[in-house]
N, C-alpha and C positions, 0 to 999 in steps of 0.2 A: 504494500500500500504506500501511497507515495500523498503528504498531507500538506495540505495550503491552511496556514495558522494566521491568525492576528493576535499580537503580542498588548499590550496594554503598560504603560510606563507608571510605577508609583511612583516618582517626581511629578511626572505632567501626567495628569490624568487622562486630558486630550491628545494626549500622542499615542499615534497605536505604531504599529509595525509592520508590515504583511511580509511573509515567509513562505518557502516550500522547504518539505523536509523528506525521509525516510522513515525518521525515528524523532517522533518530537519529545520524548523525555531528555531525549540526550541533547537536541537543539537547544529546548530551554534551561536546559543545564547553563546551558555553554555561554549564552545570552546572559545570562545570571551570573556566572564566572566574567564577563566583561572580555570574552574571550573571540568576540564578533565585533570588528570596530565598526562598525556601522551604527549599533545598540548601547556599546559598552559606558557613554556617555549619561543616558536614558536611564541606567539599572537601577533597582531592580522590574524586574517583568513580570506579568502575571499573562496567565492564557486567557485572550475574550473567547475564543470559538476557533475553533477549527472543522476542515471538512477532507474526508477520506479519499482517496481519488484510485481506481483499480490501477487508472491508464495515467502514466507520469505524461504524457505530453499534455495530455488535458489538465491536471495540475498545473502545469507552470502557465497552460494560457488563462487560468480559470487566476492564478497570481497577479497578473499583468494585467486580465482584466480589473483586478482589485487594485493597483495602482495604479489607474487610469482616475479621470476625476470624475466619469459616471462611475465607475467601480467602487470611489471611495465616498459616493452619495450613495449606491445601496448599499454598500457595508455600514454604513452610519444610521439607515434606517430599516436595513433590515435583520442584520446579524449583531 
């Protein structure tokens, strides 16, 4: 299973994240460990939702779509 995650900052509440993974325990391990410089600034993280994906190409486009700015309008209203 290959997982498209949104992370959630407890510094900024309104900062979220958006991720693809294999293994999201160990992602948000690592996001937590300050060990992804992208997030490391942000920590620590908590999981808003994630979603399962069988097929990793559709994961990462289902990602992209969430960083797009309709993406991060339904992420905001509906995940």
């Amino acid at each position: 299973m290959t997982y498209v995650y949104i992370l959630t900052s407890a510094e900024l509440p309104d900062y979220n994240y958006v991720g693809v993974t294999g293994d999201l325990k160990v992602r948000l391990a690592k996001h937590n460990a300050k060990e992804a410089p992208h997030t490391s600034k942000y920590a620590p993280w908590s999981l808003k939702t994630y979603i399962a994906f069988s097929d990793e190409a559709q994961a990462f486009a289902f990602e992209k779509y969430l960083k797009s700015g309709s993406g991060r309008a339904f992420a905001k209203k509906r995940l």
